[in-house]
C-alpha positions as CSV (number, residue, x, y, z in Angstrom):
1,X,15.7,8.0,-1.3
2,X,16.3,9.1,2.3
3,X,19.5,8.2,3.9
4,X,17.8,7.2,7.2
5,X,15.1,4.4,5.5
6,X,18.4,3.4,4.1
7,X,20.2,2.4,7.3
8,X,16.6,1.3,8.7
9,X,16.6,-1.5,5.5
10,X,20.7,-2.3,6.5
11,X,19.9,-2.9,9.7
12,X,17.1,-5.5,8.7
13,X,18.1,-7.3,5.4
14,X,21.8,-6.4,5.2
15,X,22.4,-7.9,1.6
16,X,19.4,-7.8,-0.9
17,X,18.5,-6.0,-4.5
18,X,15.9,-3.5,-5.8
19,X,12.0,-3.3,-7.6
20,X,9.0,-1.3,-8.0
21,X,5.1,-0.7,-7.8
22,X,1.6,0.5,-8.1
23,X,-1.0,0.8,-5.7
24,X,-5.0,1.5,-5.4
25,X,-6.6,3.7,-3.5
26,X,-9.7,2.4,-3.2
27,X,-11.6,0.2,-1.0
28,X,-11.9,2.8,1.6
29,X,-13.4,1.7,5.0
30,X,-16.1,2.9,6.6
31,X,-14.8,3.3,10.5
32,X,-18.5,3.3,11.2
33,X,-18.9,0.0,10.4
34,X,-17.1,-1.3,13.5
35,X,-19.2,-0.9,16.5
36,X,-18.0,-0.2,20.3
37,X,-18.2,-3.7,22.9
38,X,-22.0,-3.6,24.3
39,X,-23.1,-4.6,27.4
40,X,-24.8,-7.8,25.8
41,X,-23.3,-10.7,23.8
42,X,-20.8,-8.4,22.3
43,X,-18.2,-6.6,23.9
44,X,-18.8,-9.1,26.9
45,X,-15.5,-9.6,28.5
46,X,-15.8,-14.0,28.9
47,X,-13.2,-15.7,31.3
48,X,-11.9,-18.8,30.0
49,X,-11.2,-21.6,32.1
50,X,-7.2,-22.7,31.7
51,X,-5.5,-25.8,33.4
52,X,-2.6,-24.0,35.1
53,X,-0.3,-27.5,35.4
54,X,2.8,-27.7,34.0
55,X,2.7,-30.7,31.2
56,X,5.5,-32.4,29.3
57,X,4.5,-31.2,25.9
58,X,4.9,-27.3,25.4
59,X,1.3,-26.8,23.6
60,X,0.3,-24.5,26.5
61,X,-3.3,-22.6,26.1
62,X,-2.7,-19.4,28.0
63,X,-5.9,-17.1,28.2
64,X,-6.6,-15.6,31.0
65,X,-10.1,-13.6,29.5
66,X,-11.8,-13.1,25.9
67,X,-13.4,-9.6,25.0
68,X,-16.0,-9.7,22.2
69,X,-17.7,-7.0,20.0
70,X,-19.1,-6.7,16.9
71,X,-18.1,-5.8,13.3
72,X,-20.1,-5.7,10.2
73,X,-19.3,-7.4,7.3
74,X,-19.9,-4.9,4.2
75,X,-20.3,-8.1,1.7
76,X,-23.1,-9.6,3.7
77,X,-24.6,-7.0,5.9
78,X,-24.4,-8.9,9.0
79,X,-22.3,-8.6,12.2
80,X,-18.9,-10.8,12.4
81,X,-17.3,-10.9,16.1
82,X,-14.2,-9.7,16.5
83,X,-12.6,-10.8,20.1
84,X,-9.4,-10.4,22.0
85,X,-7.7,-12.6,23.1
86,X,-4.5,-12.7,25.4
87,X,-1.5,-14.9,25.9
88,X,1.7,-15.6,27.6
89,X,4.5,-16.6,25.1
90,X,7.3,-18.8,27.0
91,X,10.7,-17.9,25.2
92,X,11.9,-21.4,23.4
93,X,8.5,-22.4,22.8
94,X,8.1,-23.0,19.2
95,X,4.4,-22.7,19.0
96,X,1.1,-22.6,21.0
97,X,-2.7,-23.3,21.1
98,X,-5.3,-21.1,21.5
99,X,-8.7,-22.0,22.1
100,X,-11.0,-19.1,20.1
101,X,-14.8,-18.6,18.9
102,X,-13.5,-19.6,15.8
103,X,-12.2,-22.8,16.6
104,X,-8.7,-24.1,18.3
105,X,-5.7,-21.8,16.4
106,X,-2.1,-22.5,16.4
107,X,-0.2,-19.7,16.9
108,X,3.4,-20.2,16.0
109,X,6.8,-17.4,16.7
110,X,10.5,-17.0,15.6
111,X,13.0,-18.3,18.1
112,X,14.0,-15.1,19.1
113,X,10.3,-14.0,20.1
114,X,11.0,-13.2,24.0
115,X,8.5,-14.2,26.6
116,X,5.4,-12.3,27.8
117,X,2.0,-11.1,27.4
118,X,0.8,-10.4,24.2
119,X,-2.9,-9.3,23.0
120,X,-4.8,-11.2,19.5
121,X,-7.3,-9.4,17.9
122,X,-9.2,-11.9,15.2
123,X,-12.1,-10.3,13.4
124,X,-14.0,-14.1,12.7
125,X,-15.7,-13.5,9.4
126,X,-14.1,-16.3,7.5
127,X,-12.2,-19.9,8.8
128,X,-9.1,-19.6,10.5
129,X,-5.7,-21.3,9.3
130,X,-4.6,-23.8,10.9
131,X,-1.0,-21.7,11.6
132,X,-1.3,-17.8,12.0
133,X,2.9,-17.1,12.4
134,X,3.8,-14.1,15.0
135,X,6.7,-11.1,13.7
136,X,9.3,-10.7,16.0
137,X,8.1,-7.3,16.3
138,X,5.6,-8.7,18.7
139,X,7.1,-7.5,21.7
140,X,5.8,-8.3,25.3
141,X,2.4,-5.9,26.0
142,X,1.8,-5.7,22.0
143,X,-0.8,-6.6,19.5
144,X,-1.7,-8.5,16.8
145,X,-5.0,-7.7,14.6
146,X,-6.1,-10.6,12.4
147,X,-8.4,-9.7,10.2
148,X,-9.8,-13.9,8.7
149,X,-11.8,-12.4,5.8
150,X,-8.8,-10.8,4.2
151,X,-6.2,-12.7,5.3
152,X,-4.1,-10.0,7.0
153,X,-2.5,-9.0,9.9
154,X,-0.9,-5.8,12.0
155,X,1.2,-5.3,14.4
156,X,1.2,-2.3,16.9
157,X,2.4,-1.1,20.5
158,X,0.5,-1.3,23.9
159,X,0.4,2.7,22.5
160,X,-1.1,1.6,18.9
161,X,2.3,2.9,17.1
162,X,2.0,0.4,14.0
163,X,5.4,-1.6,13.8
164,X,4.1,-4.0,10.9
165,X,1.4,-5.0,8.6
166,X,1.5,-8.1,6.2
167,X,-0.6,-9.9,3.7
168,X,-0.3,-13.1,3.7
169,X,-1.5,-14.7,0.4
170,X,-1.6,-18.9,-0.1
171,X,1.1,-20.7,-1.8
172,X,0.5,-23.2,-4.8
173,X,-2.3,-20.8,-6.7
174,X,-0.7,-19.4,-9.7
175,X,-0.8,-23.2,-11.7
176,X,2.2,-24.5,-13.7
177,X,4.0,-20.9,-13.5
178,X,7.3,-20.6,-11.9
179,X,7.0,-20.5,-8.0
180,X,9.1,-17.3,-8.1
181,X,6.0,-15.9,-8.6
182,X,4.1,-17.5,-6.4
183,X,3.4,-14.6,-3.5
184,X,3.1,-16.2,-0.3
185,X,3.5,-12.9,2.0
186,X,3.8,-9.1,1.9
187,X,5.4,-7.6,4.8
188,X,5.5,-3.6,5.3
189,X,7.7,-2.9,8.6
190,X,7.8,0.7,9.6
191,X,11.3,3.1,10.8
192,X,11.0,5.7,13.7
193,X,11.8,8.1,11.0
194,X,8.5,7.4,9.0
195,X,10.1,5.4,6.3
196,X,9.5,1.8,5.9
197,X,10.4,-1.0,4.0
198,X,8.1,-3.6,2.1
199,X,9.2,-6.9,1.7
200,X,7.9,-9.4,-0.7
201,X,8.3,-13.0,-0.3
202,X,8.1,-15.7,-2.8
203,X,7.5,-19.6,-2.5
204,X,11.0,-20.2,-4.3
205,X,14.0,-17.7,-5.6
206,X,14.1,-17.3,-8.9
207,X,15.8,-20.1,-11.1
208,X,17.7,-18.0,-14.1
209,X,15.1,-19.4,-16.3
210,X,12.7,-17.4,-18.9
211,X,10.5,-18.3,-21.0
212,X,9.1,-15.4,-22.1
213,X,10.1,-11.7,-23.0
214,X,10.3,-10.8,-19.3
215,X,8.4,-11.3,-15.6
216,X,7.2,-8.4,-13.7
217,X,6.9,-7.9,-10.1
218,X,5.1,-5.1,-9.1
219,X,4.2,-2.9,-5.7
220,X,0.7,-1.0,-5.4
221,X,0.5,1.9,-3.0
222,X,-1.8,4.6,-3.9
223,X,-2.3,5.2,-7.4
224,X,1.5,4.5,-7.9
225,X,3.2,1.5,-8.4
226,X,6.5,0.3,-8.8
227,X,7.5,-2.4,-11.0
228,X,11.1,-4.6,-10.7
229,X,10.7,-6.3,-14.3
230,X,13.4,-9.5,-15.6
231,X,14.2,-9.4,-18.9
232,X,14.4,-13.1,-20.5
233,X,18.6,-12.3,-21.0
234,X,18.8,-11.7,-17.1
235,X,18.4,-7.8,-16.7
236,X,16.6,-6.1,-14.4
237,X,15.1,-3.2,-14.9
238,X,13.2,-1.1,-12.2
239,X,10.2,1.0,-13.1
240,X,8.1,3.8,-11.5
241,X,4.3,4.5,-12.2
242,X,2.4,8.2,-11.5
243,X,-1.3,7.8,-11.3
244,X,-1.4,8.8,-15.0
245,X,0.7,5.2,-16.4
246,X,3.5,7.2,-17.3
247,X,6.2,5.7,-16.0
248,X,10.7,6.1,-15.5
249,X,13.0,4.6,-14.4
250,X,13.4,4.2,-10.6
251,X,16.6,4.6,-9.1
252,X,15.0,4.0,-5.2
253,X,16.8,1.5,-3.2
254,X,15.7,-2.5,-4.0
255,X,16.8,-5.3,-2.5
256,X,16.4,-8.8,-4.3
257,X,18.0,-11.8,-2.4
258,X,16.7,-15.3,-2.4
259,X,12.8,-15.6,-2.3
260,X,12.5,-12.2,-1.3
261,X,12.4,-8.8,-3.2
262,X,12.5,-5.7,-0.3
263,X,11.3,-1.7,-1.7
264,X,12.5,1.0,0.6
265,X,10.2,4.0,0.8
266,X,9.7,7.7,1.9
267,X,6.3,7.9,1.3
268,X,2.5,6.7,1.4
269,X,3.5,4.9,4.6
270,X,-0.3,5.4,5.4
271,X,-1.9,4.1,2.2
272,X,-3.3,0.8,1.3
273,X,-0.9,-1.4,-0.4
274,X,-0.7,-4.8,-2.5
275,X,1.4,-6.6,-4.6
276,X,0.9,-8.6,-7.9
277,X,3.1,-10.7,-10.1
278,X,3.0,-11.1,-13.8
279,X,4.6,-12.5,-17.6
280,X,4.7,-10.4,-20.6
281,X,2.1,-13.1,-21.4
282,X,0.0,-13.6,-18.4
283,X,-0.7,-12.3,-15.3
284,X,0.7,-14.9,-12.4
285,X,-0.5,-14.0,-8.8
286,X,-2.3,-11.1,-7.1
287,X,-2.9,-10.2,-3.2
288,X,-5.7,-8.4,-1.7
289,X,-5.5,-4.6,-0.6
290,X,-4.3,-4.5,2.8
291,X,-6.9,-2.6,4.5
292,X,-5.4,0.2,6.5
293,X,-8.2,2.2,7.4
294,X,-10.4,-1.1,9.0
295,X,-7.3,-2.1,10.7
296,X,-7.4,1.6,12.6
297,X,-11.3,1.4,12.8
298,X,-10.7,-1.9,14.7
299,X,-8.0,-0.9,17.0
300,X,-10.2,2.3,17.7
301,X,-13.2,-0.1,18.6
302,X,-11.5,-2.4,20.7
303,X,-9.0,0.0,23.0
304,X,-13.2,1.3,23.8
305,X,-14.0,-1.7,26.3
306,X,-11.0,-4.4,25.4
307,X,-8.2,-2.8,27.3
């Protein structure tokens, strides 16, 4: 474990605990499946209409244009739009609307999110939720790609550095099993010294209670995985994976505090990643693959005619 992705977890957790992981490597995108803005219904820059009045209740809709262009959907063959949009976050707002070609979005930011332009990017290939929450790491003349079929989002500079990328996964879908196991989010947030940590959060900590041999929680990236496993007398054990299933015991940095279980990591920093939860008995929850290589393909295509 390198002493600087150390510091860079201090500096963001302080106080948490440890885990481990195993990832898959496939679902590779196809870049050329996301096509540059045209000069026709796609990639048409559209200006939206806003009332500029000040009004008593701060739901503000703040769009000054929308750029569209088209993205094919590889499940049915058809072009999805994908469109960004931009607005001006007020600091002590709590939330705002945004009118899109998906339908009216809420978006919704931490207190400490300051005020400015930002820039949305939402492929529309599936219904939007009703809430899409904003990182603190969206600074002022950043962006935010929001990809509605799988359900996941990235963050990156005006420059297209990558600060952040999460998968957010719903709550309440794993049955009568313990909501410590119940995924809700998957954040990984990147260092300026190329490590990163990868943050896990659950819909409730866990409650000291097993009943069964042990739970598992494990991290995908690659073909490895890491796996932070709870024995049913309270242990904790923390496993590594090679692509091969041999595995040993991981002696990385993990942080487990609360609802949340943090990994801090070296390497594979550009490599899809997931997460799934799991009993000696039965598997509990499972998130998609975030898809690294479509979220590049997508910031490629709009920087072409969306700037």
């Amino acid at each position: 474990m390198c002493k600087a992705a150390s510091k860079f977890l201090l500096g963001i957790v302080g106080t948490l605990s440890i885990i481990s992981c195993q990832i898959n490597p496939g679902n590779v995108f196809n870049e050329n499946s996301v096509g540059e803005p045209t000069p026709t219904l796609f990639g048409t820059a559209i200006t939206t209409p806003i009332a500029s009045e000040a009004t008593s209740t701060p739901m503000p809709m703040k769009i000054s244009d929308i750029c569209v262009f088209p993205v094919l959907n590889e499940v049915t063959g058809l072009n999805d739009e994908a469109a960004v949009y931009r607005f001006d976050w007020v600091s002590g707002e709590e939330r705002q609307k945004i009118a899109t070609r998906g339908g009216q979005i809420t978006i919704q930011g931490p207190v400490n999110l300051t005020s400015g332009i930002r820039r949305l990017l939402i492929v529309h290939s599936n219904n939007l939720p009703e809430i899409l929450r904003l990182s603190s790491a969206l600074k002022p003349e950043s962006n935010m790609l929001y990809d509605s079929h799988t359900d996941t989002s990235e963050i990156r500079t005006e420059d297209g550095v990558v600060l952040s990328q999460t998968i957010y996964d719903p709550a309440g879908d794993i049955g009568e099993l313990k909501p410590s196991l119940d995924v809700i989010s998957v954040e990984r947030q990147f260092a300026e010294d190329g490590g990163y940590i990868i943050r896990l959060t659950t819909s409730e900590p866990n409650d000291g209670v097993y009943l069964s041999s042990f739970e598992n929680i494990e991290l995908l990236i690659g073909p490895e995985r890491y796996a932070h496993r709870i024995l049913n007398n309270g242990k904790k054990v923390n496993l590594k994976y090679d692509s091969e299933g041999n595995y040993s015991i991981w002696d990385g940095t993990l942080i487990s505090q609360g609802n949340t279980v943090t990994w801090v990591l070296n390497e594979g920093a550009d490599i899809n990643f997931r997460v799934r939860t799991a009993t000696d008995i039965t598997q509990a929850d499972s998130t998609v693959l975030f898809p690294v290589d479509k979220m590049t393909a997508l910031w490629r295509a709009s920087q072409n005619g969306c700037r």
